[in-house]
C-alpha positions in Angstrom: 206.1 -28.3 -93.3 202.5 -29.9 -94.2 203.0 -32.4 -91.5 203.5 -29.2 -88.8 200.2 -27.7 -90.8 198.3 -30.9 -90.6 199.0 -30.7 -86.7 198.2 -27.6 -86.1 194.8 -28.3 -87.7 194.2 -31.3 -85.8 193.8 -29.5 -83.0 190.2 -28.5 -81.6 188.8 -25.2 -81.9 187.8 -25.2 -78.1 191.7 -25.5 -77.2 192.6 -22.8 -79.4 190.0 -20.7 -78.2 191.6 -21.6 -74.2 195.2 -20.7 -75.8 194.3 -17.4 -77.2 192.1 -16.4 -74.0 194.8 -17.3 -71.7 197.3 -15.2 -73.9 195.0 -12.0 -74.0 194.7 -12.6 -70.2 197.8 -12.6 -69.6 198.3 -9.4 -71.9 195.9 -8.1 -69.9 197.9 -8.3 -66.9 201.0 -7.0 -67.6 199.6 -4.3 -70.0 197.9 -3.6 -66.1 201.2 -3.9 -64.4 202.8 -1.8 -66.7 200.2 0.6 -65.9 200.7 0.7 -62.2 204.4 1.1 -62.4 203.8 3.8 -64.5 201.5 5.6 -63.0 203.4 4.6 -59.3 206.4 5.9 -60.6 204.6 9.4 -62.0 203.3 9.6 -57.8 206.4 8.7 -56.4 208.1 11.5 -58.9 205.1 14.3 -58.1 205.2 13.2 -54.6 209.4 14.2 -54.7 208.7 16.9 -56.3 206.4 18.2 -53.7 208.5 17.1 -50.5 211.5 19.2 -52.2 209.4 22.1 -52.6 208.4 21.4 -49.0 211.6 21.1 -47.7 212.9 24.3 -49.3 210.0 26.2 -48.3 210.5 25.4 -43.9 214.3 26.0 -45.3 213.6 29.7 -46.3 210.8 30.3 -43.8 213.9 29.3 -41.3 216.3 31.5 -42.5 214.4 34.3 -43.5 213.4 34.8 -40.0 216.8 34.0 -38.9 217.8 37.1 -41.4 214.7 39.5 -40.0 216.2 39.1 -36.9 219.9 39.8 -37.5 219.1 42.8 -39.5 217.3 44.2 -36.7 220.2 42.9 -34.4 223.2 44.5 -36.4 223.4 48.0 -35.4 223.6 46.6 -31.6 226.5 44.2 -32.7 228.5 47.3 -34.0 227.4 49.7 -31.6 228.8 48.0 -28.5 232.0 47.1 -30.1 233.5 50.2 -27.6 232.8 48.2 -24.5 234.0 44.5 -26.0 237.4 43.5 -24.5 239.8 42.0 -27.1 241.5 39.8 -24.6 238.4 38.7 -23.5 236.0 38.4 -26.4 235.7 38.5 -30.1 235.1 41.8 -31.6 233.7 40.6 -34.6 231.5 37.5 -33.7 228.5 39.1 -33.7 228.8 40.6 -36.4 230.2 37.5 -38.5 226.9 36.0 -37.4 225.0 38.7 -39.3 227.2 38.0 -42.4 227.0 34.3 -42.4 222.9 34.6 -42.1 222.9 36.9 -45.0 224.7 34.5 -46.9 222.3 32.1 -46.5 219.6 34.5 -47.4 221.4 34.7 -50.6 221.7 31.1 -51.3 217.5 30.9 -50.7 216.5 34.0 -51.5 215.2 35.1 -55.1 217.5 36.9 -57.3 216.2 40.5 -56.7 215.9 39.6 -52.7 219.4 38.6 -52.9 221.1 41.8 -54.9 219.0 43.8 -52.0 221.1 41.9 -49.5 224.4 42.1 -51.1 224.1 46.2 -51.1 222.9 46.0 -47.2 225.7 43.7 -46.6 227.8 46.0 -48.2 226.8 48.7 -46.4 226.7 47.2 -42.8 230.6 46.0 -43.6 231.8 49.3 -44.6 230.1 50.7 -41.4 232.0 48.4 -39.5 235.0 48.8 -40.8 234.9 52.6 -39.7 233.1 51.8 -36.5 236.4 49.5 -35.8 238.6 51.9 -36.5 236.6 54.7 -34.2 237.1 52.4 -31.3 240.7 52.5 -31.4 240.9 56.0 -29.4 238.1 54.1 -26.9 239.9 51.6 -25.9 242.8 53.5 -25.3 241.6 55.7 -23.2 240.2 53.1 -21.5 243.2 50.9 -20.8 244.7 54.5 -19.8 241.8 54.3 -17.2 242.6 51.0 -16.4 246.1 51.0 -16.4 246.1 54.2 -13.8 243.3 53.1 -11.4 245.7 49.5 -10.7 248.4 52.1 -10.3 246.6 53.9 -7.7 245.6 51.3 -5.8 248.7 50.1 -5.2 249.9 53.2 -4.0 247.1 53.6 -2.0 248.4 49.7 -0.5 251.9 51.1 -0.4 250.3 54.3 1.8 248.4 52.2 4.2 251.5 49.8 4.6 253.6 52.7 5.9 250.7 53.9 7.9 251.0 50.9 9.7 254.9 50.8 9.8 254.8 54.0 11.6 251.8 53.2 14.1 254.4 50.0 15.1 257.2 52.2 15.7 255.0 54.5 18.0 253.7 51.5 20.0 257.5 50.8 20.0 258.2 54.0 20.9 260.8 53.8 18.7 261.4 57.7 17.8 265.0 57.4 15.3 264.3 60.9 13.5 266.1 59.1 10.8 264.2 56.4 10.6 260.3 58.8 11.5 261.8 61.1 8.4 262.2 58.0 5.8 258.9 56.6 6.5 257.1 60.4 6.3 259.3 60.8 2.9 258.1 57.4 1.5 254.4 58.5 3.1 254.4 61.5 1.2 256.0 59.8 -2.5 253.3 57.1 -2.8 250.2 59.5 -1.7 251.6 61.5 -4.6 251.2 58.8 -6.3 247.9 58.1 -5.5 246.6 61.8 -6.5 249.0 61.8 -9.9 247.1 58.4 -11.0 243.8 59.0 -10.0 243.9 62.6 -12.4 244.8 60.4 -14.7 241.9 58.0 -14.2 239.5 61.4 -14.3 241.1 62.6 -17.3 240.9 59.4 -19.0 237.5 58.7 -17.7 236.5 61.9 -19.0 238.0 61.3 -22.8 236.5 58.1 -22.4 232.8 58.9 -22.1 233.4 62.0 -24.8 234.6 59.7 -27.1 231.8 57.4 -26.6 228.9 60.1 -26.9 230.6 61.0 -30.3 230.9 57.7 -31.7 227.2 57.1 -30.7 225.9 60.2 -32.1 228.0 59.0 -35.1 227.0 55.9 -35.0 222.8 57.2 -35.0 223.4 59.2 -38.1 225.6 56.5 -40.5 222.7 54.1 -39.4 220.3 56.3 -40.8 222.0 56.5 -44.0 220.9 52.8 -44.3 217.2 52.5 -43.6 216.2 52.3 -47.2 218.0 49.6 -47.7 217.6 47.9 -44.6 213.3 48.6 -45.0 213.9 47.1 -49.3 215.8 43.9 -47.8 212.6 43.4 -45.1 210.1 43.9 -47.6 211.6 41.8 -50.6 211.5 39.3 -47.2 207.9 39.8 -47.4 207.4 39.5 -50.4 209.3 36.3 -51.0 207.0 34.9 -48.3 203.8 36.1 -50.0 202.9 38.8 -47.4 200.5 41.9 -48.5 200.3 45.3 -47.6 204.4 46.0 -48.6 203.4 49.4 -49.2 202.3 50.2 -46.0 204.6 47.8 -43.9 207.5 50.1 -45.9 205.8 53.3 -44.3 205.4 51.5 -41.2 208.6 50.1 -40.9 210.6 53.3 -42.0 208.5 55.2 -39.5 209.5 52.8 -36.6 213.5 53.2 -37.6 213.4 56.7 -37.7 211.4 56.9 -34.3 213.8 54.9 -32.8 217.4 56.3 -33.9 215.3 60.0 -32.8 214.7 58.0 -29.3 218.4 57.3 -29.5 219.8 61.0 -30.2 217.6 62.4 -27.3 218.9 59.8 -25.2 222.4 60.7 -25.9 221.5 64.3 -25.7 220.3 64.0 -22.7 223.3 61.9 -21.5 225.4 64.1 -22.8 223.8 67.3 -20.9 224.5 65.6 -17.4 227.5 64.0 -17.8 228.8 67.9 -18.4 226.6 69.2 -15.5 228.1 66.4 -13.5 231.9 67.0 -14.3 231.3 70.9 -14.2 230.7 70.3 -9.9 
């Protein structure tokens, strides 16, 4: 042990003092690295942070406006489901497309936006629900329509066929009574025919469009019913988005629903008041 202390001592100051100044330099350096990491790894996390917040932001911005335009969209989904075709089209795509968008409104939306849009969503379904059922009468009136104009027209075929049968035999001058008396019996059947089918098409025509002005009208009213909820889920958008002036966007905005579902009644009124005049001739 006194030889290691006699070695150490042996040693010259000026070495020591290189030893101990290349020790604290090399503290010095990674006490400095340490402190970049650090402080790289505190940016990196902010900067994170801050993209996130970014991200989520364009994300809401995005579907927010996605779900300001299917609110404003939805009444047109349900209100057209008279004329959509089963066969041909979905009757409830549209309208799934305003439920999916309001279920992402939910997922982004803050938690008093999103119990707005759950009572809207409620509202809209149980609308149209009803609205489906309404259109049951619609469309069966209209395939009655349908059904008896294709029926006419072939009768009408059927007439013009013996038409010409019967102009052959002249040119023929073929005149069998028998035969001239079975082509004016089959004449007369199928232009019965035509005239039974074609009061059929007027008086299904005729429920048809009666049916539709009262499910508008109908329609005009329940739609009515949701404006305060339909103007709350618009403004919590708003708000959600930082947007001032709610107070007077909600007087706006209610003013603007209510001018336009008045626009719609006179229209129908209006409809309504020629299409009698017109079936009255």
């Amino acid at each position: 042990m006194q030889e290691i202390v006699k070695f150490f001592t042996t040693i010259p100051i000026a070495v020591w003092s290189g030893l101990f100044g290349a020790f604290a330099a090399l503290a010095g350096v990674i006490v400095t690295i340490y402190a970049n990491h650090k402080r790289l790894r505190s940016e990196q996390k902010y900067q994170s942070v801050e993209n996130d917040k970014k991200r989520f932001a364009e994300l809401r911005h995005e579907v927010y406006l996605e779900a300001a335009k299917e609110i404003v969209n939805v009444g047109f989904y349900i209100g057209r489901l008279p004329q959509i075709d089963p066969q041909k089209e979905s009757i409830g795509e549209g309208f799934a497309g305003f439920l999916t968008t309001m279920g992402k409104l939910q997922l982004v939306a803050e938690s008093s936006t999103s119990l707005l849009v759950g009572k809207l969503v409620t509202g809209y379904g149980e609308l149209f629900m009803r609205a489906l059922t309404s259109t049951v009468p619609l469309q069966e009136a209209k395939f009655e329509s349908d059904l008896n104009n294709g029926l006419a027209l072939r009768a009408q075929e059927k007439v013009e066929d013996i038409l010409r049968e019967i102009a052959t035999l002249n040119k023929s001058q073929n005149t069998s009574r028998d035969v001239f008396d079975a082509h004016t019996e089959y004449f007369k059947f199928h232009q019965e025919q035509v005239a039974e089918h074609r009061l059929k098409v007027k008086e299904a025509t005729e429920l048809h469009i009666g049916l539709q002005l009262d499910f508008s009208k109908w329609l005009l009213l329940e739609q009515q019913k949701l404006i305060e909820d339909t103007v709350s889920v618009q403004i919590a958008i708003r708000q959600d988005l930082g947007l001032e002036d709610v107070e007077a966007f909600r007087k706006e905005t209610i003013r603007m629903w209510e001018a336009r579902l008045a626009l719609g009644n006179k229209f129908l009124q209006e409809l309504e008041s020629k299409i009698q005049s017109q079936l009255k001739e």
